[in-house]
KOLDO-890540 format. One record per residue: residue in three letters; x, y, z of N, C-alpha, C, CB in turn. Coordinates in pm, whole numbers, plus 50000, padded with zeros to 5 digits. Each point is the difference from the previous one (the first is absolute). Glycine has a CB too. Example, Ala and Ser with C-alpha at 12.3 -4.5 7.8 and 13.67 -1.06 7.14 Angstrom:
<recs>
ALA513194943150780499115011950000500905012050000498114988350125 SER501545022249803500825011950006499235010950073501184993749785 
</recs>
This chain:
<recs>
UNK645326633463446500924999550113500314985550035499095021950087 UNK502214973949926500594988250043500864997449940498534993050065 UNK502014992049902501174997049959500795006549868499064981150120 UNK500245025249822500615006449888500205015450030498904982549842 UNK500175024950228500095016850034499035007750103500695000049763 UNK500095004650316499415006550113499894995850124499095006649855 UNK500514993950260500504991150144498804987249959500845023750246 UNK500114971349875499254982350001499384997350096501534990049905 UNK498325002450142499204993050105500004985249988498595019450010 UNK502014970750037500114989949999500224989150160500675012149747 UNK499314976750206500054987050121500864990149973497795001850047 UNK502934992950036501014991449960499754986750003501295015250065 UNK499464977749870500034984449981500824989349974498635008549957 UNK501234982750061501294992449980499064985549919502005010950265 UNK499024979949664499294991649911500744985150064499545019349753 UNK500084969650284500524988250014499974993049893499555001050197 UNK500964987749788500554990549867500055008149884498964978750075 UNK501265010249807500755005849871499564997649855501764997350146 UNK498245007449805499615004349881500414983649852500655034150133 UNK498454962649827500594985049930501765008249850495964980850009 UNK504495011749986501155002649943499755008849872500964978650103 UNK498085023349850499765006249862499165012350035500044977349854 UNK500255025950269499275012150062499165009449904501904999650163 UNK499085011449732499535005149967498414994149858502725012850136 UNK497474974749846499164994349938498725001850067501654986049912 UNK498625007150178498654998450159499715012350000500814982950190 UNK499435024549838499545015450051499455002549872501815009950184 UNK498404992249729499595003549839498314994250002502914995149855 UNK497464988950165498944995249987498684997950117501774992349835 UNK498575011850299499145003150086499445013749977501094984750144 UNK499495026049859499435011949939499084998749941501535007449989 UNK498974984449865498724996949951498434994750002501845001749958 UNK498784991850147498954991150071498815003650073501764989950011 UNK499295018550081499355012050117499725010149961501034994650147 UNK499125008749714499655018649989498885001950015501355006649852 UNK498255008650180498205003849976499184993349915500535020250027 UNK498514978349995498874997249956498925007250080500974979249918 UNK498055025949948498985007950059498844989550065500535020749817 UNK498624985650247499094987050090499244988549898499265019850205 UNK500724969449833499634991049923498504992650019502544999249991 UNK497395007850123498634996450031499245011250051500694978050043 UNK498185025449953499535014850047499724998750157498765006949757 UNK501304978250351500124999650108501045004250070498754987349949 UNK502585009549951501205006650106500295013650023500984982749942 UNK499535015750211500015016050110501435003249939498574995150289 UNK502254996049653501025004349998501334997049876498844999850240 UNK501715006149654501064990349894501665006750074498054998949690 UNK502494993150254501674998750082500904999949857499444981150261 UNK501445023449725500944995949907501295010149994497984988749870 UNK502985004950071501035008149929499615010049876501364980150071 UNK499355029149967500545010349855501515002849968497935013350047 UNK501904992849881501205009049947499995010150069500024994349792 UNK501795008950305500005012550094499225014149880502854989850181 UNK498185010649687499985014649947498534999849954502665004349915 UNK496394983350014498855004349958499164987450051500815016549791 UNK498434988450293498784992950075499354990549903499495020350153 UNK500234982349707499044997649923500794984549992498925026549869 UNK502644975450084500554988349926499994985850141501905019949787 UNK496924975850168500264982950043500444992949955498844999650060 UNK501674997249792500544987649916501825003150030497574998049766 UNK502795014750278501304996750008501184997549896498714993650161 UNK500735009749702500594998849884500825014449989498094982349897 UNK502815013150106500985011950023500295010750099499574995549818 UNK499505001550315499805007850068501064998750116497685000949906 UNK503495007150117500994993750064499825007050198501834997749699 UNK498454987150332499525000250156501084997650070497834991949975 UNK503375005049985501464996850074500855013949938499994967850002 UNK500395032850103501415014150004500884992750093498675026849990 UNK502684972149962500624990550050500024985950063500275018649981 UNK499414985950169499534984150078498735003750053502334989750091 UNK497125019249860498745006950122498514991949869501545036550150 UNK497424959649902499364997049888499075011450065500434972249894 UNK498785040750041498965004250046498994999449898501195012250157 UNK497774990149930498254993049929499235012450129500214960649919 UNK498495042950000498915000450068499094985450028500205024649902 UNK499054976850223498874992350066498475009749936501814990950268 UNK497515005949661498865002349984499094994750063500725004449847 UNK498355005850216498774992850118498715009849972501844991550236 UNK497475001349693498355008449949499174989650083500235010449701 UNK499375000050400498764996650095498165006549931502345003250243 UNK497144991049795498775003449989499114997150150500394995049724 UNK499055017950347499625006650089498635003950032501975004149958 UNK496864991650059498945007049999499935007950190498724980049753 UNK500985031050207500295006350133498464996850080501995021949901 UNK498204972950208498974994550097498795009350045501954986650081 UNK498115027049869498735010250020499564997749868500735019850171 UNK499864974349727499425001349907498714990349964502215009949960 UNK498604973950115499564988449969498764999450121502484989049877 UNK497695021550202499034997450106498755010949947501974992350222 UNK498215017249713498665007049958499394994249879500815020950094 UNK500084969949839499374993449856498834989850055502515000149842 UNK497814992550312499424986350030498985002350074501874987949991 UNK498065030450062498894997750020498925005349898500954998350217 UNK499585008449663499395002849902499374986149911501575022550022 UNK498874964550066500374987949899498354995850111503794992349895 UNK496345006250191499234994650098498675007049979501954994650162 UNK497975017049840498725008050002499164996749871501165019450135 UNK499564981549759499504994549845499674985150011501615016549861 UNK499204978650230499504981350069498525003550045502634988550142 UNK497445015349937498834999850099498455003649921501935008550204 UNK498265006349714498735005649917499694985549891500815032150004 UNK500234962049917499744988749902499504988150064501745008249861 UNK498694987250245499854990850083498354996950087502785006850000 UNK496735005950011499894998950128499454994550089500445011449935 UNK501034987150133500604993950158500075013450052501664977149959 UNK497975019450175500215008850101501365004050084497844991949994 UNK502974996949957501394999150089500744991749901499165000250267 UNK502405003249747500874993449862500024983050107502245028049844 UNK498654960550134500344995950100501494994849956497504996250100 UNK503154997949977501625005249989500514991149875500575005250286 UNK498964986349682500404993749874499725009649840499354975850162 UNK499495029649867499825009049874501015014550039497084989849938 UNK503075009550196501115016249970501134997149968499245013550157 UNK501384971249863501025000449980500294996149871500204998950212 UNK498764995349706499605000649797500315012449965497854985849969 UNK501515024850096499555011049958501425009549992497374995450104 UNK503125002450062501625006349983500754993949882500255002550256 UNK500194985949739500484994749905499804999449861500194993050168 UNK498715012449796499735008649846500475018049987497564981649984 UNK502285020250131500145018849967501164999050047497795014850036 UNK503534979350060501024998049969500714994649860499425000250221 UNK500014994549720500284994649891499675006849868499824982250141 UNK498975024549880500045011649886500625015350020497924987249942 UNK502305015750202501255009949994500924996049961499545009350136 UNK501214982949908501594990949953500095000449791499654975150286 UNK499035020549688500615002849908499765011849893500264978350068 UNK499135035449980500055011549971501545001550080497095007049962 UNK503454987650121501275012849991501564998649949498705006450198 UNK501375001449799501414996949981501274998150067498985008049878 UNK501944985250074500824998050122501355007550009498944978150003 UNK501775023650058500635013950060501894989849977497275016250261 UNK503284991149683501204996049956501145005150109499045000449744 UNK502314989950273500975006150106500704995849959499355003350172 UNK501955004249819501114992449975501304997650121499205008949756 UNK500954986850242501424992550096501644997149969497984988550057 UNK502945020649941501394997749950500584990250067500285021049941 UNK500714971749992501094995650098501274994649943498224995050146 UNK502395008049928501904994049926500104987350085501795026249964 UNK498524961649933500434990950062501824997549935497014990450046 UNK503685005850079501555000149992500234985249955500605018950198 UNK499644969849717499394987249974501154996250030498154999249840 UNK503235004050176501554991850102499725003950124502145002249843 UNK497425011250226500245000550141498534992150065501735025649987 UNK497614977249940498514996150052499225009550132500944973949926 UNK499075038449982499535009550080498985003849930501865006150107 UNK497245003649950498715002749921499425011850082499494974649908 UNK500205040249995499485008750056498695000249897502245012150123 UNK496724985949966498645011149991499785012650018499384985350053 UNK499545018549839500005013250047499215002450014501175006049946 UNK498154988450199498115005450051500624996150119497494994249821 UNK501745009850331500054996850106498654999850083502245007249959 UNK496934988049933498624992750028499894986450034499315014349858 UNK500184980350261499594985250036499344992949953500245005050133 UNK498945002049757499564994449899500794991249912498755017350030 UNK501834997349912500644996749870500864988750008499915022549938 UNK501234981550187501234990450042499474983950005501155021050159 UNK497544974649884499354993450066499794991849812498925016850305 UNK500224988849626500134994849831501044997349910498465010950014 UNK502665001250037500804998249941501204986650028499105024949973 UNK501224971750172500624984750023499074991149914500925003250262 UNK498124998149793498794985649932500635002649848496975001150161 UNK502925006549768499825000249834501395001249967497655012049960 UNK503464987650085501495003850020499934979549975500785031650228 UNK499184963449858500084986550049499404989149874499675010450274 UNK499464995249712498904991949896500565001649879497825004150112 UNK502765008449826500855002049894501354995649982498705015550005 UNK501754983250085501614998449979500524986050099500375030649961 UNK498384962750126500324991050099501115002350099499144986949841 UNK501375026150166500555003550093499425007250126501324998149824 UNK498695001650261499525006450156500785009149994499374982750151 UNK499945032549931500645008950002499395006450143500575000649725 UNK500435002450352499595004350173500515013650014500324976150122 UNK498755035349935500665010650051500874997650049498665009150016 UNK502554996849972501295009350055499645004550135500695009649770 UNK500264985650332500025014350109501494992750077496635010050068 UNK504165000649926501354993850051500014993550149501095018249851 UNK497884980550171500134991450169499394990349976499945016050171 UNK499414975749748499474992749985501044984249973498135022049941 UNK501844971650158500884988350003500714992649901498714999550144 UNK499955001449744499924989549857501925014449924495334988349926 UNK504655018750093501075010649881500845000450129498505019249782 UNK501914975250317500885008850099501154983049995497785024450211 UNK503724981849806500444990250023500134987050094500425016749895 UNK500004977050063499964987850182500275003150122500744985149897 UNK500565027250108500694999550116498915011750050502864991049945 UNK496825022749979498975011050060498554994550029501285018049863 UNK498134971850074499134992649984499594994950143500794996049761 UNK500354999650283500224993150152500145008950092501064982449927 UNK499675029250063499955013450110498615000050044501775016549885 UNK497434991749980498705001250004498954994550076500805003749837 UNK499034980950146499454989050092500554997950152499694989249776 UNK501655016350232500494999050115499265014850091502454984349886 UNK497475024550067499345016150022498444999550048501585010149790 UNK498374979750097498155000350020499844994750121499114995549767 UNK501624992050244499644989850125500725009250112500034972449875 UNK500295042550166500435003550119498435005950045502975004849951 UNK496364996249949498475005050092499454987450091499055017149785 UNK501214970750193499434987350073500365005050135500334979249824 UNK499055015650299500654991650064500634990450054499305009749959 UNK501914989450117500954992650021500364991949866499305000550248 UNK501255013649667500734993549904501135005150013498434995449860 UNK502554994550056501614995650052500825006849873499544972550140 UNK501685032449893501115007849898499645009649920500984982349986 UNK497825025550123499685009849924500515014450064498044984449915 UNK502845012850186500535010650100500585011749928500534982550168 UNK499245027249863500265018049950499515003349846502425001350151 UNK496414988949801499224999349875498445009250055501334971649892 UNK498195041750052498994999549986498934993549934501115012850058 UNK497684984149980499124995049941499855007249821498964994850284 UNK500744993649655499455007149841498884992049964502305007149894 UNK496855004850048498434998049943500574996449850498175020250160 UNK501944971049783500465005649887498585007449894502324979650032 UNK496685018649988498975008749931500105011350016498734987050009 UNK502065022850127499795008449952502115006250011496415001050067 UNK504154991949892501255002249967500085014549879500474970350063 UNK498945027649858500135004449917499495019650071499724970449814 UNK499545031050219499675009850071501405005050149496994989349899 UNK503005001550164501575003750031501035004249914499574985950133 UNK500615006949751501195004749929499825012549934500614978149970 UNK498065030450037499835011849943500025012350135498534986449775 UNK501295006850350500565010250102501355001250010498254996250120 UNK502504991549889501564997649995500245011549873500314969450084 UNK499345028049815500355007949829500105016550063498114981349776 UNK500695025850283499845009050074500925004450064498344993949995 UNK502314999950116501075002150095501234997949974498634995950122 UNK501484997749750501274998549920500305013849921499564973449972 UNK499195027849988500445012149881500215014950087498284987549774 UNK501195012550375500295009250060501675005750067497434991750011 UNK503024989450016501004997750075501145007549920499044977450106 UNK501155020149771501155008149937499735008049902501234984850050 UNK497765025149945499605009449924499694994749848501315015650161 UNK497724973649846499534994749895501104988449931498535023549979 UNK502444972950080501304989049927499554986050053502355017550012 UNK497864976149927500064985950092500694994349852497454996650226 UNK503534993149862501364991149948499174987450017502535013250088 UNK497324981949778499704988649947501104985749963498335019649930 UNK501734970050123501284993649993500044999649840500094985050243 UNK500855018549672500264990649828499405007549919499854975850049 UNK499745036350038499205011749915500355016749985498274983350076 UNK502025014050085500295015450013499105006150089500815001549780 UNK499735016750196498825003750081498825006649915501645003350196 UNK497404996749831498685004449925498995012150074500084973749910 UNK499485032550027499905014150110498144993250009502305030449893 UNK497004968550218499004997750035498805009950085501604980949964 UNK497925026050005499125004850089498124997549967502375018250035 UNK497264982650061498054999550017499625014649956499594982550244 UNK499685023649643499505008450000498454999349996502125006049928 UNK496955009550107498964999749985498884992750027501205008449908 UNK499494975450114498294995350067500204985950063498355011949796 UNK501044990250326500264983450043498504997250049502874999550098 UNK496874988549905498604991550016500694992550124498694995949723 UNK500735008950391499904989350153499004994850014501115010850124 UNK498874974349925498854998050056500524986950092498225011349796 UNK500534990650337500014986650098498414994349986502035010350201 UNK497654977449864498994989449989499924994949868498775009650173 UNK500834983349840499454988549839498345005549973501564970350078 UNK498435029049821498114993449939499825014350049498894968150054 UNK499895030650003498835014250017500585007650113497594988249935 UNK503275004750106500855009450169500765006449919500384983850230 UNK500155015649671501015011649939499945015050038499874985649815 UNK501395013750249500185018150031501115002649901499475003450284 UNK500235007549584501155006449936500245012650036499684987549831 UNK501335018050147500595013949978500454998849878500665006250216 UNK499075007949738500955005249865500465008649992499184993049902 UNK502485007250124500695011849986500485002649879500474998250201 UNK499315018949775500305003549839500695014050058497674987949810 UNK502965013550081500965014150036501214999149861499804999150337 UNK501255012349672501094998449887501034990050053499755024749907 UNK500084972250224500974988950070499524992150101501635013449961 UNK498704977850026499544987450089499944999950174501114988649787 UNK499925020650242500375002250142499155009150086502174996149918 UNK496774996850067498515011050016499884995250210497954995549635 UNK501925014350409499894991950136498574992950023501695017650106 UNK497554984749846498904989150023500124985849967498785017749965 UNK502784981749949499884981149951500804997550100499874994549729 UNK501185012050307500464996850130499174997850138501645011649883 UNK497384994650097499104999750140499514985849984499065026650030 UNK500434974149803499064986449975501124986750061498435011049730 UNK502644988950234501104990450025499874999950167501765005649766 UNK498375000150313500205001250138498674994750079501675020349953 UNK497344977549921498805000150083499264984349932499705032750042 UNK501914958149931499244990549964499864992849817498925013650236 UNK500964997549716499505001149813501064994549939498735022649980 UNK501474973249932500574994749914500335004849864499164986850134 UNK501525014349797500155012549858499404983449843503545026450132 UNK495294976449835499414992949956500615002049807497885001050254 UNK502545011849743500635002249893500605013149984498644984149922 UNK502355020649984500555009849979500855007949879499604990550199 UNK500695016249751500215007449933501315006650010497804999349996 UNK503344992949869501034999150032501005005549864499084981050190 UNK501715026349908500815008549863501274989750022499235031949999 UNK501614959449853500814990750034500745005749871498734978550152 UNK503335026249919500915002949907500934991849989499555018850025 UNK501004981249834501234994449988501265001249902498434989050094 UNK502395016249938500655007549902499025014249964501244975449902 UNK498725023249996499305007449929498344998649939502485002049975 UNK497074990950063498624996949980498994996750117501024992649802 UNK498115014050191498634999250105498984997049998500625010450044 UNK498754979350065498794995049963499155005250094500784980849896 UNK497835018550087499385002850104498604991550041501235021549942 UNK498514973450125498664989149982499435003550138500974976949840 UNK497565012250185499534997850106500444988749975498325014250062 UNK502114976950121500324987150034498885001650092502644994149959 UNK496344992449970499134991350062500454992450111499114999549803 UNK501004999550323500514994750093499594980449996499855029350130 UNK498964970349911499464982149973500104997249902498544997450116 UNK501625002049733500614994449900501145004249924498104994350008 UNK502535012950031501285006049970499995002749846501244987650199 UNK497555022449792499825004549819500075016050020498054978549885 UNK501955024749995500635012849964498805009249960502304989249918 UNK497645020450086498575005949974500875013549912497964991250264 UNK501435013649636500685010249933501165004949982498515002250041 UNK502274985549903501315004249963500595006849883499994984250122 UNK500685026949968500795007949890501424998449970498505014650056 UNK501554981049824501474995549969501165014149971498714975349877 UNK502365019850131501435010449935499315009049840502494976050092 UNK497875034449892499305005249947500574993949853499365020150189 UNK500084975549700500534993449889500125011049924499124977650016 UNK501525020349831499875009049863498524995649967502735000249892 UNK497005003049948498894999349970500184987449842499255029450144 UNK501444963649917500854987049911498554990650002503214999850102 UNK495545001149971499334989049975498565006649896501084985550264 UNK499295027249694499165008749901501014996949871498795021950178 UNK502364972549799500384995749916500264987649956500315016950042 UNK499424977649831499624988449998501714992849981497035005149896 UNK503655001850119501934989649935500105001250118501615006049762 UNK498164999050331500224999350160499324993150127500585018349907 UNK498324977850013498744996350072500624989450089498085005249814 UNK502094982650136500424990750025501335002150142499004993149719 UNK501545012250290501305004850088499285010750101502114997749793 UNK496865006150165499315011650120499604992350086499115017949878 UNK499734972250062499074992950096500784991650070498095000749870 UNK503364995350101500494987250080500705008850100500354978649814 UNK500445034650178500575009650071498645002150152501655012749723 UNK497094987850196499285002350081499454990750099499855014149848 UNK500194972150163499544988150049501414997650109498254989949755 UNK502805017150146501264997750109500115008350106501224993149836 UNK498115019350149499945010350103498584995550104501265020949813 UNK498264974150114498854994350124500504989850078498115003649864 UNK502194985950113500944989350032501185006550090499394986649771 UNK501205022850200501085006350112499375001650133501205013549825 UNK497774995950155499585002050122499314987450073499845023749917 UNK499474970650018499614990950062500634988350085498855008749843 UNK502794989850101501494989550051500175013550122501724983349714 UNK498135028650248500805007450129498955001050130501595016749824 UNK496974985450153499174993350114500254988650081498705008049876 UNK501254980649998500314986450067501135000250078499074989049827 UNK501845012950187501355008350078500065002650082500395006949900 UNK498995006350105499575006750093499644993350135499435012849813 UNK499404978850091498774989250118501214991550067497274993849825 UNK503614999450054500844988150035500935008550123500074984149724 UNK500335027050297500515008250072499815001350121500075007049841 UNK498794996650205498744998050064500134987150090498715011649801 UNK501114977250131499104989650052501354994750045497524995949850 UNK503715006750105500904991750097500685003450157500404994449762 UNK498975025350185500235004350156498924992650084500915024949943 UNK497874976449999498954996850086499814990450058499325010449904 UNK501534976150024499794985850051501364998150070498304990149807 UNK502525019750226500994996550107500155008950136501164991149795 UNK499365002150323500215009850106500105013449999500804984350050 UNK500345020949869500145013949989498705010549997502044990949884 UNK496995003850072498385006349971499695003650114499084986849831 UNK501205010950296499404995750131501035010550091499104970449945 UNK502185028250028501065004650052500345009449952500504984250054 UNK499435019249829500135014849917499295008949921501414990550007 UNK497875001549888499435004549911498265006150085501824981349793 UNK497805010350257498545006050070500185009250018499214986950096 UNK501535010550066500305014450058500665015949949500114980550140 UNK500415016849761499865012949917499155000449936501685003249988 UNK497294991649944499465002049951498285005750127502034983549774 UNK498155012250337499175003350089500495016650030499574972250094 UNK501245031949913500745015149986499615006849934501554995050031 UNK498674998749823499485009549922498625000849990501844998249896 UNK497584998850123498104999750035499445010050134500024970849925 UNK501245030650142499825006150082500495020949945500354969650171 UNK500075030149722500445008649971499075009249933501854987450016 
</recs>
């Protein structure tokens, strides 16, 4: 499951600076550089490398083709090695007691337990074995976009570091409110919005306040009250209209950290009155589950609200052109383009969104219906 067949799950990204003029040389030859390697020392917790998307095995890359058009995709290989802590804790005292009868001492003292840990950690580690993962991702190498396909803090967290180190390029989550991707002039709304929560701050008159952390969670209640407002339509400027509705499940929640209060509403439709209650009472729609049309093709995903990633996406339904090999090539790029659609018609959406939100009208129009319908 992922970039080649079946729903996805991915995180967005964007790439700063550029690639040296003989690009595809560089990339050829960092691959090489960076691919897997199995552990090299029996101390390390952890090996990192490139593969080959279609076969995991191929690290040398000799013929193994990783570009389809402009998209370069590769797996991230990450083999951890794990000793589970009930384990390492019944070995040491199995380690200590055999101390004590050979010894005997009456009492360990902390320099010999911590010898002692540090051998039976060390002879589990290297009885085990280490546990293999793989990691997809399409990188766009003209637009400088980049989808992952894990939405682990882990992974994301290894994968910039080893992204960076390979290719000397930096690569930053995606989230369309984020200052660094937004233009100059919306860029400046934004900062102008934020600063109406201050006090006695100036030219911020008929501007509600904006969090922008949790913007993104607004724009999925707004998404809500949009798709209600005209029986699932909403008119996209340069696009059209796209039929939008929330089905089956939304994730609310208010407080941070250990205060977290969630709700989870599940049903065949979204318009469950308990998320409405949750909304009225404060909650926030933390993520949701979204049927998105256009023309003739339908997607359906969860939208992650705080990082604006996609959780199980189901694409337009394809032929079976990527089970054939004279077609292969034209399936998978058909298919990267249908992910990529939805993903420009979100951004949209958001961009949609965020310009009601950062002007008067929000305050003067848009709330207050939208306070109506909550009441409904």
């Amino acid at each position: 499951m992922g970039l080649l067949k079946g729903t996805i799950s991915f995180s967005l990204y964007r790439l700063e600076g550029s690639l040296p003029e003989s690009a595809d040389d560089f990339i050829n030859q960092q691959l090489r550089a960076f691919a897997f390697r199995s552990f090299a020392l029996t101390s390390e917790e952890k090996a990192i490398g490139w593969t080959s998307l279609e076969n995991v095995l191929d690290t040398d890359f000799e013929g193994a083709k990783y570009i389809w058009g402009d998209n370069l995709m590769l797996a991230m290989r990450i083999d951890r090695k794990t000793i589970p802590p009930s384990l390492l804790k019944i070995k040491l005292l199995e380690a200590e007691q055999d101390f004590l009868a050979e010894s005997g001492q009456k009492r360990i003292y902390r320099e010999q337990r911590e010898d002692l840990r540090e051998r039976v950690h060390l002879e589990l580690f290297n009885k085990t074995h280490a546990v293999p993962a793989f990691y997809e991702f399409c990188w766009s190498v003209s637009q400088k976009t980049l989808i992952l396909c894990s939405l682990s803090e882990k992974v994301i967290d290894d994968f910039q570091d080893f992204f960076k180190q390979s290719f000397s390029l930096p690569v930053y989550p995606y989230t369309p409110w984020d200052p660094l991707w937004l233009d100059e002039e919306m860029s400046a709304r934004l900062s102008l919005a934020e600063k109406a929560a201050l006090p006695d701050s100036t030219g911020t008159d008929g501007l509600q306040a904006v969090d922008r952390t949790s913007l993104g969670r607004e724009f999925l209640t707004w998404l809500w009250f949009k798709s209600e407002e005209r029986n699932g339509t909403i008119s996209i400027p340069g696009t059209g209209d796209v039929e939008l509705i929330l089905v089956r499940r939304l994730v609310l929640e208010s407080g941070d950290g250990e205060y977290a209060e969630t709700v989870v509403c599940q049903g065949m439709h979204a318009d469950l009155k308990e998320g409405k209650e949750a909304l009225r009472q404060g909650k926030k729609i933390k993520e949701a589950r979204i049927k998105l049309g256009k023309d003739e093709d339908i997607w359906e995903f969860t939208l992650k609200a705080d990082r604006f990633s996609f959780q199980s996406l189901k694409i337009p339904v394809m032929t079976d052109k990527l089970d054939d090999s004279e077609d292969r090539d034209g399936a998978i790029l058909e298919r990267i383009y249908l992910i990529e659609r939805a993903i420009k018609m979100m951004i949209s959406l958001f961009r949609l969104f965020l310009d009601m939100r950062l002007s008067p009208r929000w305050l003067s129009s848009e709330a207050p219906r939208i306070a109506s319908w909550l009441q409904q």
